[in-house]
N, CA, C and O atoms as CSV, one atom per row, in Angstrom:
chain,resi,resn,atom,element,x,y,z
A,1,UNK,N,N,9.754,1.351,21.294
A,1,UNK,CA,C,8.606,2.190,21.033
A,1,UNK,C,C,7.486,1.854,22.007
A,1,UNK,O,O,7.335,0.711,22.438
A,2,UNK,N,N,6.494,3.152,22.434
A,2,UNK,CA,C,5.695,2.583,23.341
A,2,UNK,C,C,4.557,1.978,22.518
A,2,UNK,O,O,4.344,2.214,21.329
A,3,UNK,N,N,3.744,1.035,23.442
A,3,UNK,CA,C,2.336,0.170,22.417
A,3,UNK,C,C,1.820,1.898,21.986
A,3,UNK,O,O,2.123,2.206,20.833
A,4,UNK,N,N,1.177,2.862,22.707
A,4,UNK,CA,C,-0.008,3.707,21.625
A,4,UNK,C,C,1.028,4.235,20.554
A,4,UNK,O,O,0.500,4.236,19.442
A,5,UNK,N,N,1.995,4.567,20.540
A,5,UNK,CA,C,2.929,5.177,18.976
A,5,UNK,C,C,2.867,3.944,18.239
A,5,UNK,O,O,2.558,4.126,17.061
A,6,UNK,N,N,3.094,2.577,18.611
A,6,UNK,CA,C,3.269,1.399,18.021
A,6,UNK,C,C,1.870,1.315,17.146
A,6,UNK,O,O,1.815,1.092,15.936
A,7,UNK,N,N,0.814,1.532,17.982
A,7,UNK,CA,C,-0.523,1.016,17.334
A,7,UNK,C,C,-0.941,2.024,16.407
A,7,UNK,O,O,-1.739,1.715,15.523
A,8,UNK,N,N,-0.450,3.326,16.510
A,8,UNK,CA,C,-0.870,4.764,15.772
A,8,UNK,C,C,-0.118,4.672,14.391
A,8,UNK,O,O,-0.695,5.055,13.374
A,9,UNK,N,N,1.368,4.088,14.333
A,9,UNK,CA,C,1.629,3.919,13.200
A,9,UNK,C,C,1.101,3.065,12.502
A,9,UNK,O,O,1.127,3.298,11.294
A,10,UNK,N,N,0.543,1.989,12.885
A,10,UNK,CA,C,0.257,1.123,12.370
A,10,UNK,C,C,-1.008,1.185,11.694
A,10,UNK,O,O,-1.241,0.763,10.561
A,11,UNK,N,N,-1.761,1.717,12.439
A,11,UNK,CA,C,-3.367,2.572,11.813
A,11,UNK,C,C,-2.559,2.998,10.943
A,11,UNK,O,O,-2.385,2.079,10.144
A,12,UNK,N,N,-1.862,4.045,10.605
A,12,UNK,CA,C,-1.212,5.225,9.951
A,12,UNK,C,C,-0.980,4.389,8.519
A,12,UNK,O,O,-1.353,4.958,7.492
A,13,UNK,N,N,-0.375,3.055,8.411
A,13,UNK,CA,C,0.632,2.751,7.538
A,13,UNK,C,C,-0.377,1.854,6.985
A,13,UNK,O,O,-0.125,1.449,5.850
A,14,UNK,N,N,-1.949,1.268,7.765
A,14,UNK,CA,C,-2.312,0.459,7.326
A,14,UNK,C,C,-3.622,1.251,6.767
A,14,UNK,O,O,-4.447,0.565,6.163
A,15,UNK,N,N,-3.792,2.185,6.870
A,15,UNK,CA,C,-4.793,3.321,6.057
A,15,UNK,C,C,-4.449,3.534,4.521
A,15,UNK,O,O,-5.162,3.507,3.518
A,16,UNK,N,N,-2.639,3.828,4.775
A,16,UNK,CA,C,-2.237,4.318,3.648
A,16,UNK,C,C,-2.336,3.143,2.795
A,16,UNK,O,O,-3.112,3.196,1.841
A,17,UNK,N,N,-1.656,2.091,3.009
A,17,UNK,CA,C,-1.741,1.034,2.368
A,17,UNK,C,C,-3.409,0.685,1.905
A,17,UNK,O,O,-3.725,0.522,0.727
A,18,UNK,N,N,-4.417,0.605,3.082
A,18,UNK,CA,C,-5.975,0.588,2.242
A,18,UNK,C,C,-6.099,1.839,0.897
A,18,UNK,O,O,-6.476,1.579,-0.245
A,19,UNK,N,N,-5.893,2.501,1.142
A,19,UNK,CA,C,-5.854,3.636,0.286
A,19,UNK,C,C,-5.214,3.077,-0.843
A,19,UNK,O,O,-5.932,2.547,-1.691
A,20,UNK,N,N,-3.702,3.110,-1.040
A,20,UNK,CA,C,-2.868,2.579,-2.249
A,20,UNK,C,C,-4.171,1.263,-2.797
A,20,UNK,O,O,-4.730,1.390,-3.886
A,21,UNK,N,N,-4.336,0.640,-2.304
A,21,UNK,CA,C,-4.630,-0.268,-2.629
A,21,UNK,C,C,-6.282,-0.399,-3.693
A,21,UNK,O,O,-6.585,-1.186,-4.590
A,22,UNK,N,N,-6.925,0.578,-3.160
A,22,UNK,CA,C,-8.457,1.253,-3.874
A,22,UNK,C,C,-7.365,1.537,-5.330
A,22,UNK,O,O,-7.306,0.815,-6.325
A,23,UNK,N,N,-6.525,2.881,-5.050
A,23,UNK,CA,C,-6.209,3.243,-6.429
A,23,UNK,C,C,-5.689,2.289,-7.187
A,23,UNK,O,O,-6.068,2.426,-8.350
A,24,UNK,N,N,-4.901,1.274,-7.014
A,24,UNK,CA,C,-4.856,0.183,-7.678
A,24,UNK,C,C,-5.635,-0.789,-8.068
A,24,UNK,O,O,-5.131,-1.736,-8.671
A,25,UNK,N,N,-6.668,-0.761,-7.870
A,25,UNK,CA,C,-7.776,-1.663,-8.259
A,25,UNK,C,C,-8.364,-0.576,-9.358
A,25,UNK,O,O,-8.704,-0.978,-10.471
A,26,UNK,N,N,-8.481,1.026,-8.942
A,26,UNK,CA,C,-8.969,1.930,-10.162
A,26,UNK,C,C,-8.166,1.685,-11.347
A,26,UNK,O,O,-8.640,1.438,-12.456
A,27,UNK,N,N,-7.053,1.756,-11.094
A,27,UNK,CA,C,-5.808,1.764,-12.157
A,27,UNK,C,C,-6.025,0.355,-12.696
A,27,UNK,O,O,-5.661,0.352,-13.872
A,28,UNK,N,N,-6.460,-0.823,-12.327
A,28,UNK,CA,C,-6.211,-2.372,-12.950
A,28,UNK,C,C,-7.507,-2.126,-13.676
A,28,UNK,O,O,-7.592,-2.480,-14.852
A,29,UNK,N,N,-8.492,-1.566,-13.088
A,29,UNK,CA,C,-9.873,-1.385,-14.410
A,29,UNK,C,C,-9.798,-0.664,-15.661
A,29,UNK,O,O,-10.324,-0.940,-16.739
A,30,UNK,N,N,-8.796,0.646,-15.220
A,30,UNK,CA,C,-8.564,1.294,-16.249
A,30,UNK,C,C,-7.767,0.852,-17.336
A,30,UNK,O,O,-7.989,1.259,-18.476
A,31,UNK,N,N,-6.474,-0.287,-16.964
A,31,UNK,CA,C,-5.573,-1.040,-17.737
A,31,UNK,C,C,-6.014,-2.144,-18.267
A,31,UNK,O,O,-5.397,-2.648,-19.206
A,32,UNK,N,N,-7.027,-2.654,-17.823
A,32,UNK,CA,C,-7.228,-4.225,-17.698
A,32,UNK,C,C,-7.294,-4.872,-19.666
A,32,UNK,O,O,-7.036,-6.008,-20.062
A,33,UNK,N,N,-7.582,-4.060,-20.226
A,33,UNK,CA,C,-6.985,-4.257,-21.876
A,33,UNK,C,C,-5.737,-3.800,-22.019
A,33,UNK,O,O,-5.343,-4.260,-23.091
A,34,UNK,N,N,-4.939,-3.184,-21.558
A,34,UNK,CA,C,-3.638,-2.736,-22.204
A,34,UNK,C,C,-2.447,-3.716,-21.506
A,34,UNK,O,O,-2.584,-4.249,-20.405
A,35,UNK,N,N,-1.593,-3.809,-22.119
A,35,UNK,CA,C,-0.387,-4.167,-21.990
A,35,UNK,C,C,0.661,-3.425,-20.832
A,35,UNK,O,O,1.416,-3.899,-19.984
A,36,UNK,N,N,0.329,-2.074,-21.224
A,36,UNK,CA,C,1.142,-1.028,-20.072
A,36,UNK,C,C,0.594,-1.369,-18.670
A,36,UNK,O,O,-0.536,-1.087,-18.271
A,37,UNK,N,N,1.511,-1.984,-18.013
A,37,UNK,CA,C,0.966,-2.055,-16.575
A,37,UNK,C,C,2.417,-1.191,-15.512
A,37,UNK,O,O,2.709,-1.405,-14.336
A,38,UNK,N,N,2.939,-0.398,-16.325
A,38,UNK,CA,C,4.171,-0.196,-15.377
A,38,UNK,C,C,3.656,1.139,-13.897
A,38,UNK,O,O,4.357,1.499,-12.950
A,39,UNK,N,N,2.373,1.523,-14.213
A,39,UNK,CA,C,1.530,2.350,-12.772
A,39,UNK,C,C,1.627,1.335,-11.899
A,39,UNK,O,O,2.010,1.331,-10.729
A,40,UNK,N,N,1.059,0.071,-12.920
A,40,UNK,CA,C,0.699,-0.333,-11.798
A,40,UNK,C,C,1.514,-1.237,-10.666
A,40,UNK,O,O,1.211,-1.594,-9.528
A,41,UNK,N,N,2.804,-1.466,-11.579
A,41,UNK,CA,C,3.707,-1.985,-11.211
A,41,UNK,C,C,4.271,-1.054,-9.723
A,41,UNK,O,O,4.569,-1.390,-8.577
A,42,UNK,N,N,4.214,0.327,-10.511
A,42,UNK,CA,C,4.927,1.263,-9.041
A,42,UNK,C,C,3.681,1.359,-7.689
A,42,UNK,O,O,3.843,1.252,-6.474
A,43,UNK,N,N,2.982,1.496,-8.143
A,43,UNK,CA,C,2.008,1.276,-6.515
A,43,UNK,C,C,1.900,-0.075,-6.132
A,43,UNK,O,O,1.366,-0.131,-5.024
A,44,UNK,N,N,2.235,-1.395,-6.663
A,44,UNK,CA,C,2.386,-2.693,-6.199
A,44,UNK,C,C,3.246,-2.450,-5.201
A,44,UNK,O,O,2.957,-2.632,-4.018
A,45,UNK,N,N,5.299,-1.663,-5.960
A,45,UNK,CA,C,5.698,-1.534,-4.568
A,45,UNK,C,C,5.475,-0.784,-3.706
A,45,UNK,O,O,5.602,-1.209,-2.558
A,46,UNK,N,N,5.100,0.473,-3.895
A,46,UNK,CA,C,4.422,1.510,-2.856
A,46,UNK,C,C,3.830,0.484,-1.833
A,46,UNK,O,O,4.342,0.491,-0.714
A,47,UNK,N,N,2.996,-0.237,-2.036
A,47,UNK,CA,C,2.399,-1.430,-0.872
A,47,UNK,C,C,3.223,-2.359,-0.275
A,47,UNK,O,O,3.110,-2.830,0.856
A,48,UNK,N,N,4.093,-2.601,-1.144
A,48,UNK,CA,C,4.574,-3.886,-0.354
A,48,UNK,C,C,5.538,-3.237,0.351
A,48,UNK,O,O,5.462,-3.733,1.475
A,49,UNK,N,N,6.585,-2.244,0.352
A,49,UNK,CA,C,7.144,-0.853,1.252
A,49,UNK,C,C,6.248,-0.239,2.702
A,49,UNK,O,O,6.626,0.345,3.718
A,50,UNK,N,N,5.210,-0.595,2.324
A,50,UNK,CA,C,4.069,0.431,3.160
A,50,UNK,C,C,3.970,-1.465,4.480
A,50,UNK,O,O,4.113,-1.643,5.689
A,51,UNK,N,N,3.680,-2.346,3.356
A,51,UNK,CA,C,3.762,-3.851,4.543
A,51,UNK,C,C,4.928,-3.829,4.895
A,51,UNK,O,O,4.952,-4.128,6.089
A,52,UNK,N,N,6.020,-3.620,4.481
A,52,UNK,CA,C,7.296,-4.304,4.962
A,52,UNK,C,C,7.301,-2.685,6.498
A,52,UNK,O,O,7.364,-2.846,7.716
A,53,UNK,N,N,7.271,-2.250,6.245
A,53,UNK,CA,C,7.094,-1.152,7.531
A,53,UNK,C,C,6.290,-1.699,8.703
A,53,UNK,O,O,6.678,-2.186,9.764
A,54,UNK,N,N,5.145,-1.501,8.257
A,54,UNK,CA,C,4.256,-2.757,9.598
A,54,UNK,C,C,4.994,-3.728,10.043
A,54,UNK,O,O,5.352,-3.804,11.218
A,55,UNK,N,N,5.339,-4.697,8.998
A,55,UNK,CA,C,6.364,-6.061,10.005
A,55,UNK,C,C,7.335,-5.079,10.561
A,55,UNK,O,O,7.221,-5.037,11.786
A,56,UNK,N,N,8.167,-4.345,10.144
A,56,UNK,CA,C,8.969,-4.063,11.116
A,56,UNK,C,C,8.526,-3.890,12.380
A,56,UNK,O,O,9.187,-4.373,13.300
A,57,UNK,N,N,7.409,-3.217,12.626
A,57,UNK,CA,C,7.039,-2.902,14.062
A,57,UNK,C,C,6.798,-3.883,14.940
A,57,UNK,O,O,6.651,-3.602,16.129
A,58,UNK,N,N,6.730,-5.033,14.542
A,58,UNK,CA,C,6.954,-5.830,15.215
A,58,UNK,C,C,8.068,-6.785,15.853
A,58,UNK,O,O,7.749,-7.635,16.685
């Protein structure tokens, strides 16, 4: 891959991931008494999918 596609995804993947990551902090305020955490469980991996992509690019 050339470096500017290299660096564009990486903006790309590391936006999305800032992003996921706001709504999960909304979602842990909204849960933070309940027991049900399985949202929040699925955007945990949504992120760690969204990091494991970045390392790849390297």
């Amino acid at each position: 891959m050339k470096k500017e596609k290299i660096i564009d995804e990486l903006d790309k993947l590391t936006l999305e991931a800032d992003m996921l990551t706001e709504v999960l902090d909304d979602a842990l305020k909204q849960h933070i008494e309940k027991d049900d955490v399985c949202a929040i469980s699925y955007l945990s991996e949504i992120i760690r999918r969204k990091f494991r992509k970045i390392r790849a690019l390297f």
